[in-house]
N, C-alpha and C positions, 0 to 999 in steps of 0.2 A: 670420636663421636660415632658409635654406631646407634643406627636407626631402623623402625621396622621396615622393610620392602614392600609395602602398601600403601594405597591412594591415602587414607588416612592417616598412617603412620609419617609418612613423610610431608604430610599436612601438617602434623603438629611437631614434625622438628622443624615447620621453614623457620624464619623468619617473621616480624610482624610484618613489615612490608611485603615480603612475597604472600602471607594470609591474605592480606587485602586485596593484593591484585588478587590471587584466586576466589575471594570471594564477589569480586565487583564482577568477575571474569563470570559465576556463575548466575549472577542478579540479569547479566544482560543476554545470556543465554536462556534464561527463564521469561525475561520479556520479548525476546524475539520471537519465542515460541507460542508465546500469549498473543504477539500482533499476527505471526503467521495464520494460527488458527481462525485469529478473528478476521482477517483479510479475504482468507479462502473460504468462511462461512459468506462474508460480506457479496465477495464477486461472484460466486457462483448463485448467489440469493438473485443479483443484479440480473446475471443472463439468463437463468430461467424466466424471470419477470419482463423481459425483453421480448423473448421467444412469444410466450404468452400475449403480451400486449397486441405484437406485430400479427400476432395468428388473430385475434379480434378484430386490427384495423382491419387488415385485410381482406376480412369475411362480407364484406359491402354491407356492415353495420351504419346507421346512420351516426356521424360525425358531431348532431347536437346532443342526442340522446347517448354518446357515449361520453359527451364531454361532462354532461350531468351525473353522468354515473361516477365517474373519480372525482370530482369536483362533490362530490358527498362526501368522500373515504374521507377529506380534511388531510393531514399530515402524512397519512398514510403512502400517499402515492409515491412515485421514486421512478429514477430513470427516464424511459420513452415517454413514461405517464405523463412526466412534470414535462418535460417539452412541449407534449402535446396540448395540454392544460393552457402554459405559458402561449403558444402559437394561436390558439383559437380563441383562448380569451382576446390577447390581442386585433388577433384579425376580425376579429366580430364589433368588439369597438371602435374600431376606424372605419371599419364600413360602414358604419353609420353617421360619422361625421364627412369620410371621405369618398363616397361610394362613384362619383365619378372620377375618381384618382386614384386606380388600381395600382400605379407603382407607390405613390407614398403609404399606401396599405401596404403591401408587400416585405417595402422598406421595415416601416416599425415591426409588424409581424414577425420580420428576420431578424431584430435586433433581439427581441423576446425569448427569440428559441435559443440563440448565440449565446444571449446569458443565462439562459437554462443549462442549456447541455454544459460550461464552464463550471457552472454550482454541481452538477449531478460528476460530474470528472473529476471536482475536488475534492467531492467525496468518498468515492472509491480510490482515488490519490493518497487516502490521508494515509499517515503514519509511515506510507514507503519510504521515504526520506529516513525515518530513522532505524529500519531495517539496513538501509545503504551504510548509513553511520557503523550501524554495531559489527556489520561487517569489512569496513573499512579498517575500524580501528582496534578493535578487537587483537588480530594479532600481535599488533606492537604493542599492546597494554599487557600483551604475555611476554612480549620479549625484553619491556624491561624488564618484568618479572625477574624471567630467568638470568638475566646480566647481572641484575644486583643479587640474585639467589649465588650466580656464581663465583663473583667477585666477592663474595663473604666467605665460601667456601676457601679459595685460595688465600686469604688474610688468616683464617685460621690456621692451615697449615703454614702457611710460612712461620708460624710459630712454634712448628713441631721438625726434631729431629729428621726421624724418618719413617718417611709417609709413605700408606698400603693403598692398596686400590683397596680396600675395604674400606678404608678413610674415608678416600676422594668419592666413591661412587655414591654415597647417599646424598650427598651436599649435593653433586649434580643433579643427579636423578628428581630431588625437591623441585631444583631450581627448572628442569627441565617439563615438569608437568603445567607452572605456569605459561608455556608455549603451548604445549598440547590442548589447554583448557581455552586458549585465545582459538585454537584453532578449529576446537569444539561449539565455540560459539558465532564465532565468523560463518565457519561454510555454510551453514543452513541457511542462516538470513543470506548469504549471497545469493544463491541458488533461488531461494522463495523470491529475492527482491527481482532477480532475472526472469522469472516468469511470470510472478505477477504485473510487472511492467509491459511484460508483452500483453498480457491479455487485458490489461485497461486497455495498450493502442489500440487494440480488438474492437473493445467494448465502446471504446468513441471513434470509430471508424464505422462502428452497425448506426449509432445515436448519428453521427454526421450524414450518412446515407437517409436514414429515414427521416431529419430536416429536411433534406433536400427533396426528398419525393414528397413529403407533406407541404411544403413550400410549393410544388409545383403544383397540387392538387386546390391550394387554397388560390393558386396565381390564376388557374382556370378558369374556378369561380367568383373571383373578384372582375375578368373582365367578361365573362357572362355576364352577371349583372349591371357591371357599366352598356352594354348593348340593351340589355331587356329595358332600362332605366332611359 
């Protein structure tokens, strides 16, 4: 059996099983690439909208009039926004029922934000999980590949007198591009799932910080008012 010495050529002598795997091989190297871009559009969307927010709170904006401003956007909001949202709407309701009991304010208030920042983390969370997968398995979905690409190659020669490495090299070389193609699609998502995992802990490690400093800012103000009251 000779064959052409190209991606293609030796494409179309594998095998149907090694086709498959090479083509499943390049289905999830097309979708790792589809969730990379969409991830990296996603986080980096996230922290500039962070920055942003945080440069607003910041600026000794008032706290009700900006809580009315996102609480317009509707769906729109995301991240710090929704925490913030969650935190004041909460604490503005219980102060009204509970305005001499600044820790059971507090309390709910803190439970609000807690499950805020969980939803906005699972968001930017999503889909890393199956970058980890394609990169986890990816390679051995080429090596079976190339086992059985190669074990078909040796069955056929054991059926021939005598064998050339002109013989033997194409059968391999098939069988061997199913590794190569696992390994084409592996790295990247490993790499992308590596860093985009750092920079979520990042991004809930700025979100957990500024709970904590809006938490202590509303804590202030809840036992002000239990004094002024």
């Amino acid at each position: 059996m000779h064959a052409d010495i190209s991606f293609i050529g030796l494409f179309l002598e594998a095998s149907l099983l090694v086709k498959l795997v090479m083509l499943t091989l390049l289905g999830l190297s097309i979708l790792s690439w589809a969730v990379i871009i969409q991830r990296r559009k996603l986080l980096n969307h996230a922290r500039t909208r962070s920055v942003k927010f945080e440069d607003t709170f910041w600026s000794g904006v008032d706290l009700n009039r900006l809580y009315k401003e996102l609480s317009a956007r509707g769906d729109s909001v995301t991240g710090l926004e929704s925490m913030f949202i969650a935190g004041f709407k909460e604490y503005s309701r219980l102060s009204k029922v509970n305005s001499k009991a600044p820790e059971a304010v507090m309390d709910g208030t803190s439970r609000a934000m807690r499950v805020s920042l969980s939803r906005e983390i699972e968001k930017v969370e999503n889909n890393l999980p199956l970058l980890a997968t394609i990169g986890s398995t990816s390679p051995y979905i080429g090596l079976f590949g190339t086992v059985w690409g190669i074990m078909n190659s040796f069955i056929a020669l054991g059926a021939v007198e005598n064998a050339t490495l002109a013989m033997v090299a194409p059968g391999i070389a098939e069988a061997l591009i199913a590794t190569a193609m696992g390994l084409f699609a592996a790295i990247p998502a490993v790499i992308a799932y590596n860093r985009f995992s750092t920079q979520v802990e990042k991004l809930e490690g700025s979100y957990a910080n500024f709970m904590e400093e809006f938490a202590n800012i509303l804590q202030r103000q809840a036992y002000a008012e239990k004094d002024a009251s």
